[in-house]
C-alpha angles and dihedrals in degrees: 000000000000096000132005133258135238113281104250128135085236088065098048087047090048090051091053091053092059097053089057115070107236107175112158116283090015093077095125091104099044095042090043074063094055101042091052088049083058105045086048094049090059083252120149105241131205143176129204129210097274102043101272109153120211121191106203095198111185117234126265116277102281091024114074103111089058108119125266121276123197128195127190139193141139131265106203126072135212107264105223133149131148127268091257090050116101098195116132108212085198094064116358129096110230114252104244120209124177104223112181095324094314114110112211134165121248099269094320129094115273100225087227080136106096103351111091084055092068091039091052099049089047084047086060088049099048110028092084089196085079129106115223145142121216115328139209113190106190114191112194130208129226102002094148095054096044115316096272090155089056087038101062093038116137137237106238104014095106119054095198120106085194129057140175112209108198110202114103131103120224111074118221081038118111106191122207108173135028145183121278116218142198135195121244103200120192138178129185118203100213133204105238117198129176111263121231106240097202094124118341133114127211108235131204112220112189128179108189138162111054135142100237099168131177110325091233101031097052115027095099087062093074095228125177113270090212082209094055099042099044080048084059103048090046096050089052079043090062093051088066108031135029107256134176112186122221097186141338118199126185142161123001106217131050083219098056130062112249108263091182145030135184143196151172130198144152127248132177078219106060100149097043092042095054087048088060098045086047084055087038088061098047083043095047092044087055094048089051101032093130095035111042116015106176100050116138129175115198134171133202142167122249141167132263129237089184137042092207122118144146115259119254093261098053091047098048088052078053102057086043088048092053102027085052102047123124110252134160132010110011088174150340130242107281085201090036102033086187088057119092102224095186145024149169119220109194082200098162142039117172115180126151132163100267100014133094120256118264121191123165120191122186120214126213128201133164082203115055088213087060100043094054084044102048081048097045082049090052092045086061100046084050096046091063094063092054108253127137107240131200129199116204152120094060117172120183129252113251108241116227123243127196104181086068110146083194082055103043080051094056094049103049088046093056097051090050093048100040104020091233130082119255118231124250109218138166112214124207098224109092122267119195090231098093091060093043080053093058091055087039117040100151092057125093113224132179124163137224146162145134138301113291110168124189100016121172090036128078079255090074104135130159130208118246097209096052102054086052089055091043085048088053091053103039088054093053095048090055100051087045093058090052083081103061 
């Protein structure tokens, strides 16, 4: 690291979190740390049946018939890196650089979400400074694939009747309300056929370089699906060459929008096709100058290890299929007209020479009636097309409540700490607090945290002086709700 951070108990445990690899459904190292935190600290320490880990940390001396509080955040981090990284998220350290008070990780997300959630929650345990009645720390699994962790929790397990989930990313912002989503699934048997050599060159098409971001956060950014927008050069493509395509790959996670897409084909041009690819980038650079800075779009020719590709005509029903997917905004909050309510995430494109074609969208909706519709809407575009669609993961929005006494409390708390109101929001990514509130119904949640800007992308960052506001008032609240 270039400078050093404050000396908090939240940073070294931080620290900590980004030595151990962490990706989604690979959590027993990182939750083996916590567990030994907690069995240090004097701290009763369970596990549930999928892998779920609760800290039950007595209260400070004075303080122990406070009521409960619970916090909640998830261990595990989305694993993405671009195509010219090396890292490997199984075994590597991230590789940690201080930019203009911004702390970041070398061409690879950070895991700031949610990790300074969990920091911060082992930070309250161990820093013995701090203020606190009894105390459940629930650390939650696979949030980022599918919210197995919130899934398989359990009725009965906490005791509190009030939590702080601290995974979301603006910091002055208490958020009370969030999107539910749902997967769309699909797979596409081909008919693969050996390709006739005679002429004809095998191209790399490459688009790179773009922004991509968190599928909730930022889809109101408009900003470029590199699977959407390759499919679309290559359909307009196929109006002017002769193209067969041998495989097209983009995105890696249903939950981030796609930063890179890739695809090989064969043409009988090659050299008049690649000079219009070379003009489409200046042009395309042009198009997305203020949005995505860093597209390029590059071309080169490459070998074969196999003769196998799709015909022209399927090809070309591909490149409609993918240019013509719904993807982004589907519609803004009719009670929050600056709330998405619903979105499409084109998160997934798997097609290789031989295989079946694999794509995996993600659906967003404020409303659970409109999630399972826009999906089943999806499902049915798809399904023209003749793929085999499965429905399936779907997790609840969290419904907002404004008569929150948790809420009323945070309010009041920041005004008092900071002289200015903070601001209550709902958020359209997926918090795992509508499912914690289905288990839960009785307790009363609301979620903060600092400012965390591009996750989901290798641009993930988040701001220094934030997290040691949002430490300052996480610590007063605390000790504030040790007196009712």
């Amino acid at each position: 690291m270039t400078n050093k951070l404050p000396s908090l108990a939240l940073w070294a445990h931080f620290i900590e979190f980004c030595n151990i690899p962490r990706p989604s459904k690979h959590e027993q190292a990182i939750v083996a740390y916590i567990r030994r935190q907690g069995e240090k600290s004097g701290a009763v320490v369970e596990q549930d049946d999928v892998g779920n880990i609760l800290l039950r940390v007595t209260a400070s001396a004075g303080h122990e018939n406070a009521p409960v509080t619970a916090l909640q955040s998830h261990v595990d981090m989305v694993a993405q890196a671009n195509s010219d990284s090396s890292h490997d998220f199984m075994n590597d350290p991230l590789q940690l650089q201080i930019v203009d008070d911004w702390l970041t990780a070398t061409r690879t997300t950070l895991g700031a979400d949610n990790g300074i959630g969990c920091a911060a929650m082992l930070a309250l345990m161990t820093d013995e400074n701090i203020t606190h009645g009894p105390l459940e720390l629930l650390f939650t699994v696979d949030e980022e694939a599918g919210m197995g962790g919130a899934f398989g929790l359990q009725a009965g397990w906490l005791k509190a009747r009030r939590m702080l989930n601290l995974d979301t990313e603006e910091e002055g912002e208490v958020y009370i309300g969030c999107a539910g989503g749902v997967d769309v699934d699909s797979n596409l048997a081909l008919q693969w056929q050996q390709h006739q050599p005679t002429h004809n060159e095998l191209l790399k098409i490459s688009l790179t370089g773009l922004s991509g971001g968190h599928s909730g956060v930022d889809i109101h950014l408009n900003r470029a699906n590199a699977n959407v927008l390759l499919a679309q050069e290559l359909l307009s493509l196929s109006q002017l060459f002769a193209i067969q395509i041998q495989s097209f790959n983009g995105g890696t996670l249903r939950n981030a929008i796609p930063r890179e897409a890739f695809a090989t084909l064969f043409t009988t041009d090659s050299d008049a096709l690649i000079k219009w690819l070379l003009k489409r980038n200046t042009q395309l650079s042009k198009l997305y100058s203020s949005s995505e800075t860093q597209l390029c779009l590059a071309v080169e020719k490459i070998v074969s290890n196999t003769n196998l590709v799709l015909s022209k005509e399927q090809s070309g029903a591909l490149l409609s299929l993918f240019a013509s997917h719904p993807n982004g905004v589907i519609k803004y909050s009719d009670v929050l007209p600056d709330i998405v309510e619903s979105s499409n995430n084109l998160g997934v494109i798997t097609l290789e020479a031989g295989q079946d074609l694999h794509m995996l969208n993600l659906c967003r909706s404020a409303s659970n009636y409109e999630r399972d519709a826009h999906a089943l809407r999806i499902a049915q575009y798809q399904q023209q097309f003749g793929l085999t669609v499965d429905i399936n993961g779907a997790y609840p929005g969290w419904q907002l409540n404004k008569e929150s006494r948790l809420l009323k409390q945070a309010l009041s708390l920041y005004q008092h700490l900071f002289d200015k109101p903070a601001v209550v929001q709902v958020i359209h990514a997926g918090l795992e607090c509508g499912l914690l509130s289905d288990v839960y119904p009785d307790c009363d949640i609301i979620s903060f945290g600092p400012t965390i800007t591009g996750a989901h992308s290798p641009r993930e960052q988040v701001n220094i002086a934030s997290v040691d506001k949002f430490w300052d008032y996480l610590v007063a609240f605390i000790g504030e709700l040790t007196k009712n």
